[in-house]
MOPAC internal coordinates of N, CA, C and O (Angstrom, degrees):
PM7 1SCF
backbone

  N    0.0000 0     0.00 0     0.00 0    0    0    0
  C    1.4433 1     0.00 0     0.00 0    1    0    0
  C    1.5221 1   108.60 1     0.00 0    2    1    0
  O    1.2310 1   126.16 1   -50.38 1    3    2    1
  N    1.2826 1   105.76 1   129.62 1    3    2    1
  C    1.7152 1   105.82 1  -179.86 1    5    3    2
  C    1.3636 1   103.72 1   -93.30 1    6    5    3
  O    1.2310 1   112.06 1   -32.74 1    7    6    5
  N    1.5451 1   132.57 1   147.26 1    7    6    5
  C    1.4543 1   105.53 1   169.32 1    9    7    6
  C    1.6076 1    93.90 1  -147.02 1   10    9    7
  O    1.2310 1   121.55 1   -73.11 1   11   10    9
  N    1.3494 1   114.64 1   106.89 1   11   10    9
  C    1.3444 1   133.65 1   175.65 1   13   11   10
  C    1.5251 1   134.23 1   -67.49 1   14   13   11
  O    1.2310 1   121.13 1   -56.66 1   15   14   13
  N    1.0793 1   115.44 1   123.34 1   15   14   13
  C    1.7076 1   115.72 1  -174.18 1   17   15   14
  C    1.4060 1   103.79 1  -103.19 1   18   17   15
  O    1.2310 1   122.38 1   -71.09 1   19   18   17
  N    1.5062 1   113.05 1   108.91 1   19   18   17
  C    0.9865 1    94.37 1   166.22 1   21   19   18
  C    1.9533 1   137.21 1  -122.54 1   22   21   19
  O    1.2310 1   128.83 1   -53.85 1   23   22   21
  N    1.1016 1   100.60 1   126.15 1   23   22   21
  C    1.6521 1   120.51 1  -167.14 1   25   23   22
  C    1.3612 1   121.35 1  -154.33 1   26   25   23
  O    1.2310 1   133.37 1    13.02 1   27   26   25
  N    1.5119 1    91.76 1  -166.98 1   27   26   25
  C    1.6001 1    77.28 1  -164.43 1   29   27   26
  C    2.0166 1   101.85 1  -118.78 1   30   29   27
  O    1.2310 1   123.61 1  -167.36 1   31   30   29
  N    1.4224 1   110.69 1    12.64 1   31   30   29
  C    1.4866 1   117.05 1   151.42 1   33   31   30
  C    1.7747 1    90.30 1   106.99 1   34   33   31
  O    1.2310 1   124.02 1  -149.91 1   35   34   33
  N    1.1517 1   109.89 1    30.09 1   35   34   33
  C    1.9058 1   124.36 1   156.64 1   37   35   34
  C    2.0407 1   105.87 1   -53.08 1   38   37   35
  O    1.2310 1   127.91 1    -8.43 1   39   38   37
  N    1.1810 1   102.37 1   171.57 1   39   38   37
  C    1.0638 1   124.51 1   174.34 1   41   39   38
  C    2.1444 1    97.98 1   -57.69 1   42   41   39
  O    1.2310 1   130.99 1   122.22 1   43   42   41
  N    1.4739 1    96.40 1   -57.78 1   43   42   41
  C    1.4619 1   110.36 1  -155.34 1   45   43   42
  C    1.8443 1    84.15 1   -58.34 1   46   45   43
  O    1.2310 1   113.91 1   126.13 1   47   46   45
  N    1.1358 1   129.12 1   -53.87 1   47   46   45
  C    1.1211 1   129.87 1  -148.61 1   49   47   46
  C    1.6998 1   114.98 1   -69.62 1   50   49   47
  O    1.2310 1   122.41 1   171.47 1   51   50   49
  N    1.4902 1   112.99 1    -8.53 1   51   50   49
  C    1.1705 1   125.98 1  -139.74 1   53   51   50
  C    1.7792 1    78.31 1  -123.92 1   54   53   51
  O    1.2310 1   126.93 1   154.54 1   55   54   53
  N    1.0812 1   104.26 1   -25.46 1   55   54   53
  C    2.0045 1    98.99 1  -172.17 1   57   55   54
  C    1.6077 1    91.78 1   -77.22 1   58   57   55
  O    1.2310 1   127.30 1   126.00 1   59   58   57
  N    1.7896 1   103.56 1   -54.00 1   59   58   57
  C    1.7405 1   111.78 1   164.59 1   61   59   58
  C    1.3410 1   138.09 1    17.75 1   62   61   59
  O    1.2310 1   144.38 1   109.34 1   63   62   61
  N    1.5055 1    70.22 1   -70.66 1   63   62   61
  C    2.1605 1   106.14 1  -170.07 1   65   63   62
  C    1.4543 1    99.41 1   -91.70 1   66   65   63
  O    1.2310 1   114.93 1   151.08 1   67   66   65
  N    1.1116 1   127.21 1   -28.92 1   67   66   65
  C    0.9786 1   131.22 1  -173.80 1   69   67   66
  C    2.0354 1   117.00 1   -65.86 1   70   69   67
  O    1.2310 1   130.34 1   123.59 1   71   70   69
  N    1.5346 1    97.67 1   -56.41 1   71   70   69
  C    1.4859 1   131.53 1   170.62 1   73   71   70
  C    1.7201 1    98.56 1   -57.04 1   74   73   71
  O    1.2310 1   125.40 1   144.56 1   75   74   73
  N    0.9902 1   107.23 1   -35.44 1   75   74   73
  C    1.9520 1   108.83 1  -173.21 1   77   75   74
  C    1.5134 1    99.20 1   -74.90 1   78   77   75
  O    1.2310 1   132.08 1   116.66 1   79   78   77
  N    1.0248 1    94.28 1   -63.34 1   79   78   77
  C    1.5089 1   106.65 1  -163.00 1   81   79   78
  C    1.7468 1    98.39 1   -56.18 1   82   81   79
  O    1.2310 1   117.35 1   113.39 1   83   82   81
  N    1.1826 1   122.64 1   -66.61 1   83   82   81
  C    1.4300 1   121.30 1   160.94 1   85   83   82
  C    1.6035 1   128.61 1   -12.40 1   86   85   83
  O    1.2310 1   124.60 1   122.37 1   87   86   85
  N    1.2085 1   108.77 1   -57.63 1   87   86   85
  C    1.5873 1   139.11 1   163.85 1   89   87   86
  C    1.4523 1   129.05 1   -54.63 1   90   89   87
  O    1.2310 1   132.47 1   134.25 1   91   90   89
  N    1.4311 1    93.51 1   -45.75 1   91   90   89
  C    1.8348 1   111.11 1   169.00 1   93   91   90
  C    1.4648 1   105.96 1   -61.81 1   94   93   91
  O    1.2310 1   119.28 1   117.31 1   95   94   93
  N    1.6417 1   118.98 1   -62.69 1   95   94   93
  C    1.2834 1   115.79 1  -155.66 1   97   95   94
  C    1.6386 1   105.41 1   -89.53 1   98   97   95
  O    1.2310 1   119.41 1   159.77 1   99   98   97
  N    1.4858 1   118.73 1   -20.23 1   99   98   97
  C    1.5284 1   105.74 1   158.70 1  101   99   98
  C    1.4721 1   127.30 1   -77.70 1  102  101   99
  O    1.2310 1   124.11 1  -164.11 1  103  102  101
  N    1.4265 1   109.71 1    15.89 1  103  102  101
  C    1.6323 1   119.01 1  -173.05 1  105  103  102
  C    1.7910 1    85.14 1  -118.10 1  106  105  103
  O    1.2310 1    96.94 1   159.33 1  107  106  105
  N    1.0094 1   158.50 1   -20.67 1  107  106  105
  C    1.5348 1   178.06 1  -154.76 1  109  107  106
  C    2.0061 1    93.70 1    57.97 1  110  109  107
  O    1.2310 1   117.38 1   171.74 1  111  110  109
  N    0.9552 1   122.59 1    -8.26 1  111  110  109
  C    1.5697 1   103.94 1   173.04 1  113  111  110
  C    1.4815 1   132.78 1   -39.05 1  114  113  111
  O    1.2310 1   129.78 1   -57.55 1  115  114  113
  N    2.0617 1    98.75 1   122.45 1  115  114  113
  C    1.7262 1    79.56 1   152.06 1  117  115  114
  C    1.2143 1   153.41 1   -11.06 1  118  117  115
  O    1.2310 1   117.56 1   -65.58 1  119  118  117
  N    1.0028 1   122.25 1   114.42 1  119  118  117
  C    1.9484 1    83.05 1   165.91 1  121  119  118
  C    1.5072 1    91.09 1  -178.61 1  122  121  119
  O    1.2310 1   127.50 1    -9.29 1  123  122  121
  N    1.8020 1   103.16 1   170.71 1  123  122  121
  C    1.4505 1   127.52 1  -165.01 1  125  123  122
  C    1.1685 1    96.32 1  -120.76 1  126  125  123
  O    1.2310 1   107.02 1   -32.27 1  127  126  125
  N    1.1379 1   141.77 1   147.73 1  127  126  125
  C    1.5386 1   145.62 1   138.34 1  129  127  126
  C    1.0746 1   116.39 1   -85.40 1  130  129  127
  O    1.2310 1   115.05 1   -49.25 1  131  130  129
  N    1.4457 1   126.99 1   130.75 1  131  130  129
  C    1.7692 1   126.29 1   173.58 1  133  131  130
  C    1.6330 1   103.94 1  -130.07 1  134  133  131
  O    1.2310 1   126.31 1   -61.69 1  135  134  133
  N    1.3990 1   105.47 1   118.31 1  135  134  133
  C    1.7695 1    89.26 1  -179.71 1  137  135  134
  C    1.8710 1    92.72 1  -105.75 1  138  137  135
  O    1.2310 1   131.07 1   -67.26 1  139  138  137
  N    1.4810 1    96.24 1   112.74 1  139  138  137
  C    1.5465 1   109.72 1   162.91 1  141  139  138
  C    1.8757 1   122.32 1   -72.69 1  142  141  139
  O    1.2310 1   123.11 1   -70.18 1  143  142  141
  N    1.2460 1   111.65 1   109.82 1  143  142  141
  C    1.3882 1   116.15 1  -160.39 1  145  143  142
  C    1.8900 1   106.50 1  -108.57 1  146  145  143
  O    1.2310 1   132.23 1   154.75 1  147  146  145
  N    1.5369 1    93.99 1   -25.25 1  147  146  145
  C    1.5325 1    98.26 1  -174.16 1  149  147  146
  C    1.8283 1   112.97 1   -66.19 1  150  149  147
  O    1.2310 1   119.62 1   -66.40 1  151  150  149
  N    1.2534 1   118.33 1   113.60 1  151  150  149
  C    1.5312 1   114.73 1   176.82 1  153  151  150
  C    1.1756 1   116.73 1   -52.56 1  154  153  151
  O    1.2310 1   109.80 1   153.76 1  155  154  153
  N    1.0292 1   136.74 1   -26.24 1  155  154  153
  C    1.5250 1   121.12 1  -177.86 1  157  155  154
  C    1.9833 1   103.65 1   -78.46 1  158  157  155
  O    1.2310 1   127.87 1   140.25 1  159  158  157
  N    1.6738 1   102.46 1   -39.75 1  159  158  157
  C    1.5021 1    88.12 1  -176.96 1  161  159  158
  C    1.5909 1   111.32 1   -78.57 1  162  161  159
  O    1.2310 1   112.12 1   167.53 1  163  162  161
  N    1.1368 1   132.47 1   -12.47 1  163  162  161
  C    1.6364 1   133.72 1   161.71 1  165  163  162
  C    1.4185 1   104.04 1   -42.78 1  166  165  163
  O    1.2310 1   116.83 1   128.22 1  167  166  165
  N    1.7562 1   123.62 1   -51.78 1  167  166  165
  C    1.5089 1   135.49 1  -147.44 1  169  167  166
  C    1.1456 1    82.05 1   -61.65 1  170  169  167
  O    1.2310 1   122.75 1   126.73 1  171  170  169
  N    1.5373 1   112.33 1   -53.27 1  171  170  169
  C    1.8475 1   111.61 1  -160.28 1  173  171  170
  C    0.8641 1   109.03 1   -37.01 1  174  173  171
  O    1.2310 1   118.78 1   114.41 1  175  174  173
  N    1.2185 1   119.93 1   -65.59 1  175  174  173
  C    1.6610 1   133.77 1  -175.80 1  177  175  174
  C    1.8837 1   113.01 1   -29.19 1  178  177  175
  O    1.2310 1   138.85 1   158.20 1  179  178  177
  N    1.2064 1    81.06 1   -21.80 1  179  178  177
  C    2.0655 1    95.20 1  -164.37 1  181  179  178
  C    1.3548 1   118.61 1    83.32 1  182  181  179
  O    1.2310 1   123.06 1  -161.82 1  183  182  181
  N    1.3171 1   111.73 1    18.18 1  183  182  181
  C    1.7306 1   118.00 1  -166.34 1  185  183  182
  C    1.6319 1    79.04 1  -100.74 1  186  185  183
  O    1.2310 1   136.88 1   -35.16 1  187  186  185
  N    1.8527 1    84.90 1   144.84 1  187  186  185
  C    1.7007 1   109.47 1   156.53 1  189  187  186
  C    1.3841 1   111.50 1  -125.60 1  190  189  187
  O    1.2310 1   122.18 1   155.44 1  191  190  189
  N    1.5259 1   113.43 1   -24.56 1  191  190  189
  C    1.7694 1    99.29 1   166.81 1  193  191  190
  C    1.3393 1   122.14 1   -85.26 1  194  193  191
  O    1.2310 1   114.08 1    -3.36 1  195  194  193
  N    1.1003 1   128.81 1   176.64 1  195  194  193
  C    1.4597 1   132.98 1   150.55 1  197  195  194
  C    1.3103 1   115.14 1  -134.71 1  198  197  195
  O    1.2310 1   112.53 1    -9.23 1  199  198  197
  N    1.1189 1   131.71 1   170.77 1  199  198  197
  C    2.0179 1   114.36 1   -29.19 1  201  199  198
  C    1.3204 1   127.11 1   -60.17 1  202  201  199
  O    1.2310 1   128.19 1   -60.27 1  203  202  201
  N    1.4559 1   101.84 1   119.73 1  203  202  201
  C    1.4553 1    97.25 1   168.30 1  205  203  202
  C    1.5067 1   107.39 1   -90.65 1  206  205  203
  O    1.2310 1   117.41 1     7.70 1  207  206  205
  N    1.5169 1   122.53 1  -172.30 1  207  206  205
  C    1.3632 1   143.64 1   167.54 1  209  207  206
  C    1.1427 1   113.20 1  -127.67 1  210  209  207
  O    1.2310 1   102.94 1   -28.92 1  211  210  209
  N    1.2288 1   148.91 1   151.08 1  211  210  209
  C    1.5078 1   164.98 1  -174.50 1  213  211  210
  C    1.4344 1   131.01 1  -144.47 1  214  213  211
  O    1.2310 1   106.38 1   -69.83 1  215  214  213
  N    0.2249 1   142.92 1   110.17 1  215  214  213
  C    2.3710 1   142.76 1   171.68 1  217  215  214
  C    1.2161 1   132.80 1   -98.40 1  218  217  215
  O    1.2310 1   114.34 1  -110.78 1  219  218  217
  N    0.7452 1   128.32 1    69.22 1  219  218  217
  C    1.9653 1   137.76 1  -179.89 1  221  219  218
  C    1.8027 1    94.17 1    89.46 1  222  221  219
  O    1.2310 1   123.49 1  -125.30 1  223  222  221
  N    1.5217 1   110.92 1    54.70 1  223  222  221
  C    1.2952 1   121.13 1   170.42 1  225  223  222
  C    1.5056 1   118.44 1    79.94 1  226  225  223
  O    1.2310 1   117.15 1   164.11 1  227  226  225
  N    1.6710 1   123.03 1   -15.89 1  227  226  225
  C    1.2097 1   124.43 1  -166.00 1  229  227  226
  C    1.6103 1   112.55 1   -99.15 1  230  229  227
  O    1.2310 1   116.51 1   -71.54 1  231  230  229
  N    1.4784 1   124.24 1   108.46 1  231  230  229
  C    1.5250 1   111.03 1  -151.65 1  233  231  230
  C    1.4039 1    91.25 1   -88.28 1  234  233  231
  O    1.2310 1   127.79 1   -38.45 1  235  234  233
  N    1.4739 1   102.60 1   141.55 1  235  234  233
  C    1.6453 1   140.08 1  -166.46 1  237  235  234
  C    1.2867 1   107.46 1   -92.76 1  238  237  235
  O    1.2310 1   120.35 1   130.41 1  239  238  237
  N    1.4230 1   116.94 1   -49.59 1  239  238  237
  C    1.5811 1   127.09 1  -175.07 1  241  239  238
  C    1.3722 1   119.27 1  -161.92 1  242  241  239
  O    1.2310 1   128.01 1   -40.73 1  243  242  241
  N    1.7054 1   102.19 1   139.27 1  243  242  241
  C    1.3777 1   102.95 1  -155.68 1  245  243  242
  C    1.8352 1    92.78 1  -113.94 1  246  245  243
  O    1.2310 1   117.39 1   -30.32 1  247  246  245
  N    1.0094 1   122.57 1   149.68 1  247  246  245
  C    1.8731 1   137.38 1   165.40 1  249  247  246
  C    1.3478 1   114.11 1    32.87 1  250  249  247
  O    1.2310 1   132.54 1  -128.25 1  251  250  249
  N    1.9291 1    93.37 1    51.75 1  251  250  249
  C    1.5139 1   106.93 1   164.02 1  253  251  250
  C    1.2886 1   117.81 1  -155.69 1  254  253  251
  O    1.2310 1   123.78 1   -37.17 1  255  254  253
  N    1.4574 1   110.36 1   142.83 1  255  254  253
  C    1.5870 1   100.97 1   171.03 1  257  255  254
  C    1.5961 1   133.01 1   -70.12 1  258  257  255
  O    1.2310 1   116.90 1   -93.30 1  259  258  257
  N    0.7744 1   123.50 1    86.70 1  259  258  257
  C    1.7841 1   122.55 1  -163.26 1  261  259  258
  C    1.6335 1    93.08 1   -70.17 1  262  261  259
  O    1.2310 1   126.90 1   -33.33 1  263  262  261
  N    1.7250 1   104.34 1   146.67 1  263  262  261
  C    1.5994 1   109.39 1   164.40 1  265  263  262
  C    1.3316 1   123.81 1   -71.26 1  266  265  263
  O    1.2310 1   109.49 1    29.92 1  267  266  265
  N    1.0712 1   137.32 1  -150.08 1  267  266  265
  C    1.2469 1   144.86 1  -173.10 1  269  267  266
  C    1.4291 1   116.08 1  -102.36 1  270  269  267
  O    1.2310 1   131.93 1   142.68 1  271  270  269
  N    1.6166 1    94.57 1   -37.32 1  271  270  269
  C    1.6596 1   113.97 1   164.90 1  273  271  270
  C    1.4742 1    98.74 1   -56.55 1  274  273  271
  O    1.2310 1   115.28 1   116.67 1  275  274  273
  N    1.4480 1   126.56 1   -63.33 1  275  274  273
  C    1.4360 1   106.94 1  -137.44 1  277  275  274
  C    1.6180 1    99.38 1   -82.19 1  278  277  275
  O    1.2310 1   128.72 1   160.65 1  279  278  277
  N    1.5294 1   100.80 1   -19.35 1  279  278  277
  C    1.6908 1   106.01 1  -179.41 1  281  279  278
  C    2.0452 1   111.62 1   -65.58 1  282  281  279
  O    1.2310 1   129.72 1   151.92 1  283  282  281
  N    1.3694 1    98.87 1   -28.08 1  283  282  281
  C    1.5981 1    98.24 1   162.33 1  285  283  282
  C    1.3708 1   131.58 1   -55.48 1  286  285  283
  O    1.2310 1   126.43 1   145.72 1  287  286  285
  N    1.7956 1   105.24 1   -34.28 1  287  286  285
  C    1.6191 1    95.98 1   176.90 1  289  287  286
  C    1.2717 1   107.02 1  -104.06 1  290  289  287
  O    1.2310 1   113.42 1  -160.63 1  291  290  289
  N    1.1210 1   130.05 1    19.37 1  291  290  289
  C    1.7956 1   123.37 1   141.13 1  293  291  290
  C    1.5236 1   121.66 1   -75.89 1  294  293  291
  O    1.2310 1   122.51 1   161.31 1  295  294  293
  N    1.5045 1   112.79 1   -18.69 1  295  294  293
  C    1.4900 1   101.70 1  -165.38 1  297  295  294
  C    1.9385 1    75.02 1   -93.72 1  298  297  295
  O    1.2310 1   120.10 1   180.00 1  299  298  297

């Protein structure tokens, strides 16, 4: 499972990865973290806020910090 942060490496974005990663390994999933920082590849995404969240490319949540809880029932 890939699960992408995407921002541009803010405070918010950095709790993010943090909350994911938290979430991943108390859920026992695979998984990669990629924090995408470059603005043009965020746009792709169709995101204009940050932080977003993403999961095998499909963005989950856009210009919020989600907990660890809520990042569990996306994976």
């Amino acid at each position: 499972m890939k699960i992408q942060i995407l921002g541009t490496g803010c405070a918010k974005c950095m709790k993010l990865t943090e909350n994911a990663e938290k979430a991943a390994k108390e859920k026992g999933v695979d998984f990669q973290i990629e924090k995408v920082t470059d603005i043009n590849r965020i746009m792709d995404f169709g995101v204009m806020i940050t932080p977003s969240l993403a999961i095998d490319g499909e963005v989950k949540s856009v210009g919020k910090v989600l907990s660890a809880e809520e990042i569990k029932k996306l994976l």
